[in-house]
N, C-alpha and C positions, 0 to 999 in steps of 0.2 A: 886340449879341451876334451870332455868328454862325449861321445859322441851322441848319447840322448842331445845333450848340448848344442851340436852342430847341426840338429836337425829342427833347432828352435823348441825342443821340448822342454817344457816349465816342471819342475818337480813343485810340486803339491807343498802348503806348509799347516799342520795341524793347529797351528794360533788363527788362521784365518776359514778355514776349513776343518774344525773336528768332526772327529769321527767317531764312532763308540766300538765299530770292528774294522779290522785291517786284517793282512794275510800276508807272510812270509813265503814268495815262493818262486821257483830254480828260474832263472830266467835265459831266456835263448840265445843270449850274448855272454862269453867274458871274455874281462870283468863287465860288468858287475856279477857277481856271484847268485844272488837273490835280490829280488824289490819287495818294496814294502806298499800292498796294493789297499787301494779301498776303490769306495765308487767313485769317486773324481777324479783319480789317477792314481800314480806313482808319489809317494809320501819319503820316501829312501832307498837305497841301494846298499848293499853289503859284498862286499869283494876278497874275496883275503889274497894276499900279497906274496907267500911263499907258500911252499908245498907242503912244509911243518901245520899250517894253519894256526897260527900264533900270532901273524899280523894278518889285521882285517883293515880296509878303508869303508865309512862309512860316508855315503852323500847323502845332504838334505836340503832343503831350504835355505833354511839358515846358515849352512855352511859345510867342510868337510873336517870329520875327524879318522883318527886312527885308534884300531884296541891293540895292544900288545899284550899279551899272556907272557909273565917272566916269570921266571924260579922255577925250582921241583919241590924241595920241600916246604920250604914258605912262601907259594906262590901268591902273586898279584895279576890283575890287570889294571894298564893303565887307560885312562883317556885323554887324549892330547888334541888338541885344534892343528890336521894337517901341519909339518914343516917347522911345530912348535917343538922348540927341547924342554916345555914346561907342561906336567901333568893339571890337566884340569880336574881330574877325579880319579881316584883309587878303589877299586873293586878288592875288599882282601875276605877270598874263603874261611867259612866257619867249620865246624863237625859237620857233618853229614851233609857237605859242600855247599848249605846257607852259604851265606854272606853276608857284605856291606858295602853301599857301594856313600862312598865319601868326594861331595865334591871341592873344590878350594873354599869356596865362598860357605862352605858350615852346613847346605843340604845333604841330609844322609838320609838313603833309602836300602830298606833291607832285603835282600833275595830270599827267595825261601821256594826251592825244587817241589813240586808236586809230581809225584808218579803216578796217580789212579790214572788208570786210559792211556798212557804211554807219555813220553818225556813232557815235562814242561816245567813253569815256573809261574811266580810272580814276584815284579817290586811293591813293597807294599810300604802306605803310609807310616806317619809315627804314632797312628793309631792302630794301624795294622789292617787296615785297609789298603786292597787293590788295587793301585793305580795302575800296573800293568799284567795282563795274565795273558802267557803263552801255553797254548797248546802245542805241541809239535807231531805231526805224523808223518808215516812209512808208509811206503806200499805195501800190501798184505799180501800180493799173491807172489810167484814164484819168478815169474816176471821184472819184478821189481827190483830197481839199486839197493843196496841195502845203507844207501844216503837217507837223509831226512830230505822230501821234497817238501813238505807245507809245513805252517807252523801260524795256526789262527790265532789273534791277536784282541783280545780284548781291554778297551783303554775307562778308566774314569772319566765321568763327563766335567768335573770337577775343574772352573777356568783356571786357576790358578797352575794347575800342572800341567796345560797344554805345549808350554814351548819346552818343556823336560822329556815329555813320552815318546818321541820319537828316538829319541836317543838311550831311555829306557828300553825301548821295546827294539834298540839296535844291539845294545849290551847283552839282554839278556838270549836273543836268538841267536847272538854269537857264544856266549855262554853253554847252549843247546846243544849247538854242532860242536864245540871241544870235545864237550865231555863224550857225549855220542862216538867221537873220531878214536877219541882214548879207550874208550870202551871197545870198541872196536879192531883197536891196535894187543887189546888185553886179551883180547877172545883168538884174535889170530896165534900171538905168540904159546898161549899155552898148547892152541893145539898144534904147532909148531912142533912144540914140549914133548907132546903125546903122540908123533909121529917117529 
């Protein structure tokens, strides 16, 4: 059990509680890695599973899923419901590391990276509209991890997509921290290189 769980703590579900901003940020236990906070509480948890950071565990309300990042050069992520060996949805990278994220049932929502003001993204409708927009931030000063602590979360009010956003908005701040970790992993080896 988990232990939010054992101490009677309810995680939050945004079909009964939406919200229009939430926040990604380190939490003081792991796992879970990061919660997903608004004013009511805890809306999810994001954990990753091995030290590669390619398996994440996501909790919600609704239930528990996992992302796996596979491949190198034609990479995916999957989405699976916990202990399933059946993908519920498929995230496959575009150019300029857009995407798609495709679920079984025929919902496709597109990623699309924004970098003004430092990392982030959105899923956006099949109009091209918002439904999820991540900010993500660093600490600036010298002090600081050079981990992403926060990652502000703005959702569509829109009912229809309230029991999808959570899991948007868990995909894509996992999305965040890869690329970030990658990035990161690129910058060490070159100067690696240069030493």
């Amino acid at each position: 059990m988990h232990p939010r769980e054992e101490k009677g703590y309810a995680m939050k579900s945004l079909t009964i509680l939406p919200s229009a901003s939430l926040a990604w940020r380190r939490s003081g236990t792991t796992p879970p890695d990061f919660e997903l906070l608004g004013t009511e509480g805890v809306y999810a948890t994001l954990a990753f599973l091995d030290k590669e950071k390619t398996l994440a565990r996501v909790r919600t309300a609704e239930g528990t899923w996992t992302f796996k990042h596979l491949g190198l050069l034609a990479p995916i992520v999957t989405l699976r419901a916990e202990g399933s060996p059946t993908n519920l949805a498929t995230f496959h990278p575009h150019a300029f590391r857009h995407g798609k994220l495709e679920f079984q049932d025929g919902a496709v929502f597109d990623w699309a990276w924004l970098h003004a003001g430092g990392p982030g993204g959105a899923f956006l409708d099949p109009a091209g509209l918002p439904l999820v927009h991540l900010h993500a931030h660093s600490g600036r000063d010298l002090s600081s991890a050079p981990d992403l602590e926060t990652c502000a979360v703005d959702l569509s009010m829109a009912p229809a997509t309230h029991y999808r956003q959570v899991l948007l908005a868990a995909l894509g701040w996992y999305l965040i921290l890869f690329d970030h970790l990658k990035a990161r992993e690129a910058v060490a080896a070159e100067t690696a290189l240069r030493l």
